[in-house]
C-alpha positions, -999 to 999 in steps of 0.1 A, spaced: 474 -78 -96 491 -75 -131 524 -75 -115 517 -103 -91 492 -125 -105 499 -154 -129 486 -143 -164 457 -170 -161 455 -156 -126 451 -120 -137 425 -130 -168 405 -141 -147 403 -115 -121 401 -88 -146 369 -107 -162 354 -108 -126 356 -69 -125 343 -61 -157 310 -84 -147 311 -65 -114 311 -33 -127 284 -46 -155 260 -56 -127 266 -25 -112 256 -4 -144 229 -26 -144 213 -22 -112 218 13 -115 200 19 -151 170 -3 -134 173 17 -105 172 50 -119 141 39 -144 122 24 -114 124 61 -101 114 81 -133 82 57 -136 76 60 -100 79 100 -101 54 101 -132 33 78 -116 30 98 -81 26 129 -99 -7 120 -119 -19 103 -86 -15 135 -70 -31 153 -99 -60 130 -94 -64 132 -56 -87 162 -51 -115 139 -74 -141 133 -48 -161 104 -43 -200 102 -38 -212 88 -6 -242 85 18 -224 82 48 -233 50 55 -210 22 60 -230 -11 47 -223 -44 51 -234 -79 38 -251 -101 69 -271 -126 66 -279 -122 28 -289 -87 31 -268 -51 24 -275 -37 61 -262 -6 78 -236 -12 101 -228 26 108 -246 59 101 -220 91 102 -242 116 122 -248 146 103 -245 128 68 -268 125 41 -283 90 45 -287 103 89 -307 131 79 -326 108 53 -338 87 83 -313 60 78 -305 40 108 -281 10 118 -292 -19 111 -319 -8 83 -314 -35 51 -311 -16 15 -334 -27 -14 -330 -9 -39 -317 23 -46 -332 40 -76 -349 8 -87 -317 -8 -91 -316 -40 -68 -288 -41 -41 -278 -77 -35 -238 -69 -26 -219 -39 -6 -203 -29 -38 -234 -28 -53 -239 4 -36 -212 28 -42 -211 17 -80 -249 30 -82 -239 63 -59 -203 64 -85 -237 66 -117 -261 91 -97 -227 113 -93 -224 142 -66 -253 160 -61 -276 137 -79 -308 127 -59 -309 92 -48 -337 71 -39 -339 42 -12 -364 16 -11 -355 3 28 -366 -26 52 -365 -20 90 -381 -45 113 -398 -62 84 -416 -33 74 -407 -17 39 -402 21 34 -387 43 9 -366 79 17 -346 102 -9 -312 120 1 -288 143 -20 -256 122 -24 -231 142 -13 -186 139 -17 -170 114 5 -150 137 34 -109 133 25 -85 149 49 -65 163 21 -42 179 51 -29 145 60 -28 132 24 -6 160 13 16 156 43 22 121 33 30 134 -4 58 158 14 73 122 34 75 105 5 93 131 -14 117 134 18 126 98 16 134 99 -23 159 128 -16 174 113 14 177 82 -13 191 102 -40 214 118 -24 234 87 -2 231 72 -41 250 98 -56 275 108 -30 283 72 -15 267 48 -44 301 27 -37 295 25 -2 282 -11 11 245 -17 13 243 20 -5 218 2 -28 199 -15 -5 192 21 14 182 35 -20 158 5 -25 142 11 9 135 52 5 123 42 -27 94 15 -16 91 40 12 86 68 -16 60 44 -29 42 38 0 39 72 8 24 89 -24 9 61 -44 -28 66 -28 -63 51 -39 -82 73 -53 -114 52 -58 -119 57 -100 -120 19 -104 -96 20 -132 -65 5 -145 -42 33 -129 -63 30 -97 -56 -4 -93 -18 6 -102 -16 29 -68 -38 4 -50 -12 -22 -49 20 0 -52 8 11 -20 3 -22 -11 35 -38 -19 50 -5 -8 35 -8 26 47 -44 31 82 -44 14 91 -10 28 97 -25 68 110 -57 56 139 -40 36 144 -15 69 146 -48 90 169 -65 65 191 -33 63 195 -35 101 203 -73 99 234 -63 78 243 -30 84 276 -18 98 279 -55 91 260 -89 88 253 -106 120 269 -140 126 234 -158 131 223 -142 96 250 -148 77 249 -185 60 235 -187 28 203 -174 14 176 -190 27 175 -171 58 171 -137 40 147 -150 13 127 -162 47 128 -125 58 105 -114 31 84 -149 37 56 -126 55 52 -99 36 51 -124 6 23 -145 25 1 -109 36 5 -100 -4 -12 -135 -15 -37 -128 12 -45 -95 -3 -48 -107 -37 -72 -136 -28 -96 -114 -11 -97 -89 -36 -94 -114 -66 -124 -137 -53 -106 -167 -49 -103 -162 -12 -139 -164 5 -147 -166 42 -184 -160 59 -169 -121 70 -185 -96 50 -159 -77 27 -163 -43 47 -151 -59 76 -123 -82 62 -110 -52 48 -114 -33 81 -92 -63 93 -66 -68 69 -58 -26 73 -50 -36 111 -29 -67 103 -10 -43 80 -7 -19 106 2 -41 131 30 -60 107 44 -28 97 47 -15 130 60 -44 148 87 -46 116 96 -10 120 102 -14 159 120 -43 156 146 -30 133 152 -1 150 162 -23 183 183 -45 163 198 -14 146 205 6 180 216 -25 192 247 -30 167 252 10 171 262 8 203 284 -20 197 299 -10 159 332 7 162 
């Protein structure tokens, strides 16, 4: 360029590297800082995962303006306390029960092992039972195995960073093994506190950016498909529905979102919608992807 260029030419090209290679440091700093807090921030959440939570073993929901048990786990505490499907809560030592929530916050205050009293109504006719609450059974097996995937995907990230960080969409595969790093180690641990609600919707976001950069990776990657080329707009409206299931999340969990469906099983619902988006996202960039394989040179 310096021997060919005019000078004006050659100013001007020079001043287009330099911003490159600024961007470049850039992304790279924000990158590498996204990871350390990331780390620190699976690390104490793995720290914190074998807290237990206390539980009945009932699963209650809101119907009809009373806290009624949908489903009794055989062989828990509120099964051998009598408690049945369908049985309304009252109160549960003397404190009144008018939502769900209202339950495990008054199990979280009696703590493990405490003894819990429930004032019930069954067919009209009030009783009262007492249980031991016991903790909430956690397949730490499964958890610990998704701890060991996440970890994989950094590495895998890491290392195509370091040894081919010049190499197109290089980024972008770092970006994806580190909302899949995310995903797979920032877990809920059900302390209700600020760095609870931190892992709640890292996993979250996680969960729903994760297959959306996979699929955009396979829209570009040996190279960008004709059809998906032009512009913007048609990449921005890749991440439309994971943007749209995120707001949906929020406004059930904020409040500002109501519908008559009890929150146990809205939240039973919007876990399968996740699934189902995730899955369906995953599946359909790996057709597109072995798709251009057999086609790439």
């Amino acid at each position: 360029c310096r021997a060919k260029c005019p000078p004006g030419d050659r100013g001007s090209t020079e001043r287009q590297i330099r911003m490159r290679d600024l961007r470049v440091q850039f992304s790279s700093a924000l990158l590498m800082t996204l990871t350390a807090a990331a780390v620190i921030c699976a690390y104490i959440n793995f720290q914190q995962q074998p807290w237990l939570l206390p539980d009945d073993g009932v699963v209650w929901s809101e119907r009809d303006g009373a806290v009624t048990a949908l489903h009794v786990m055989k062989g828990a505490a509120g099964s051998r306390a009598g408690i049945k499907a369908g049985d309304v809560v009252l109160r549960i030592n003397s404190v009144p029960i008018d939502k769900a929530t209202d339950v495990s916050r008054v199990l979280v205050a009696i703590k493990i092992w405490g003894t819990a009293r429930y004032e019930l109504r069954r067919g009209g006719v009030d009783f009262g039972t007492t249980l031991i609450v016991q903790p909430a059974p956690k397949d730490f097996a499964a958890l610990h195995y998704q701890y060991i995937i996440g970890l994989a995907y950094l590495l895998i990230g890491l290392y195509v960073l370091f040894r081919r960080g010049s190499a197109p969409m290089a980024r972008h595969f770092y970006v994806l093994c580190l909302a899949s790093f995310v995903y797979s180690t920032f877990h809920f641990t059900g302390k209700l506190n600020n760095f609870d609600r931190v892992m709640y919707w890292g996993n979250v976001a996680g969960g729903l950016l994760a297959p959306t950069i996979f699929l955009h990776f396979c829209l570009v990657f040996p190279g960008v498909r004709s059809w998906f080329r032009r512009g913007r707009i048609r990449q921005a409206v890749l991440y439309l529905p994971a943007v749209l299931l995120m707001a949906v999340f929020v406004g059930f969990a904020s409040g500002r979102v109501l519908i008559a469906v009890p929150m146990v099983e809205m939240n039973w619902i919007l876990d399968r919608v996740w699934l189902g988006f995730l899955s369906v996202t995953y599946l359909l960039g790996g057709v597109i992807l072995a798709w251009a394989y057999r086609r790439a040179e």
